[in-house]
C-alpha positions as CSV (number, residue, x, y, z in Angstrom):
1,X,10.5,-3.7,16.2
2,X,7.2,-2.5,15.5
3,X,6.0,-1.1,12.5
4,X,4.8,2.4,12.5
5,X,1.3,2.9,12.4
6,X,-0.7,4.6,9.5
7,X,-4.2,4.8,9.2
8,X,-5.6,6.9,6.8
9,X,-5.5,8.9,3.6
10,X,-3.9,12.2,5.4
11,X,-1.0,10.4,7.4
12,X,0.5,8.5,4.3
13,X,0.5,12.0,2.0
14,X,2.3,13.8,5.8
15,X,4.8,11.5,5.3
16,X,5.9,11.9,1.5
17,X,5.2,7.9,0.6
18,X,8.0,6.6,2.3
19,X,6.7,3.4,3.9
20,X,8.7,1.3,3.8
21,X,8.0,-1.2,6.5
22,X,4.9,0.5,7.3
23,X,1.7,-0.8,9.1
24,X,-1.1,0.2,6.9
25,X,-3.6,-2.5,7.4
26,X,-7.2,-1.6,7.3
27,X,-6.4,1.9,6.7
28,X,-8.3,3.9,4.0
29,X,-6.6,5.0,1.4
30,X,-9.2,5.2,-1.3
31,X,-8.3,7.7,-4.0
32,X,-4.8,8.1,-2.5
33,X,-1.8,9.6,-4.7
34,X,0.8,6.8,-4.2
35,X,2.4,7.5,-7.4
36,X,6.3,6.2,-7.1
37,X,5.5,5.2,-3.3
38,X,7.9,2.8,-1.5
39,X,6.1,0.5,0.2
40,X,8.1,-2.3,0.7
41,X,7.2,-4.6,3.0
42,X,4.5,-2.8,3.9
43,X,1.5,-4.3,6.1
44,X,-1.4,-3.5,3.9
45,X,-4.2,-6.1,5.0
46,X,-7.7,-5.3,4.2
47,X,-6.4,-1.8,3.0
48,X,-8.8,-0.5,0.6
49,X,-7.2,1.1,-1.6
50,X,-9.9,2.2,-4.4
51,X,-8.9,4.1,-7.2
52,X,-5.6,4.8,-5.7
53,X,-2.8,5.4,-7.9
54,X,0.1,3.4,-7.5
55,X,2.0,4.2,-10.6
56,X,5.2,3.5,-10.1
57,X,4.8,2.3,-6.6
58,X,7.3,-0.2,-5.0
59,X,5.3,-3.1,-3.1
60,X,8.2,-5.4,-3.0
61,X,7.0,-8.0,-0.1
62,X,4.1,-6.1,1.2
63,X,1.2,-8.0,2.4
64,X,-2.2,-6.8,0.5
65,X,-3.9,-10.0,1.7
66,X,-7.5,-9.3,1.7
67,X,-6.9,-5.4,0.8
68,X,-9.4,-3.9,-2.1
69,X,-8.0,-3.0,-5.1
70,X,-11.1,-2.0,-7.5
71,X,-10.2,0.2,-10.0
72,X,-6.2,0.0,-9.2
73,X,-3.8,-0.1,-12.2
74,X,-1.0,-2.3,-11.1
75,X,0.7,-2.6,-14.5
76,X,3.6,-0.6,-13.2
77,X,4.3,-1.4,-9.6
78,X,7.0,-3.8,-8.6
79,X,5.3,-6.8,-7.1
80,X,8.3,-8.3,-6.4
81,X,7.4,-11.0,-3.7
82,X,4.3,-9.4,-2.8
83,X,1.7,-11.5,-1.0
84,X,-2.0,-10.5,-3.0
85,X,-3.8,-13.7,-1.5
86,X,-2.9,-15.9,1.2
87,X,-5.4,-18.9,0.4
């Protein structure tokens, strides 16, 4: 099955932060409100994701090889599994 497609800033806040599963790679989602999101096993490969907040986010197994993460607080996400660097 293929993962549903989200590219930007706009379609993750349409879709109240469930994404779960979700193909984000490469998508822009600087600044984004992600507080409490659940994005596990989310696709987020050279994501940037600049001065997003993830408070409270669930990235359980999500792929965020290559993504940017300047200026992201990941003290209280659940990495849980989470791939940050594939080399």
């Amino acid at each position: 099955m293929d993962k549903k497609r989200f590219p930007d800033k706009k379609s993750v806040e349409d879709h109240n932060a469930i994404l779960i599963d979700a193909d984000l790679s490469r998508a822009d989602l600087s600044g984004a409100d992600l507080i409490g999101a659940e994005l596990g096993h989310a696709d987020l490969r050279g994501a940037d994701l600049r001065g997003a907040d993830l408070g409270d986010a669930y990235l359980t197994r999500a792929d965020l090889d290559g993504a940017i993460l300047d200026g992201v607080d990941l003290t209280s996400v659940d990495l849980t599994g989470t791939i940050l660097d594939k080399e």
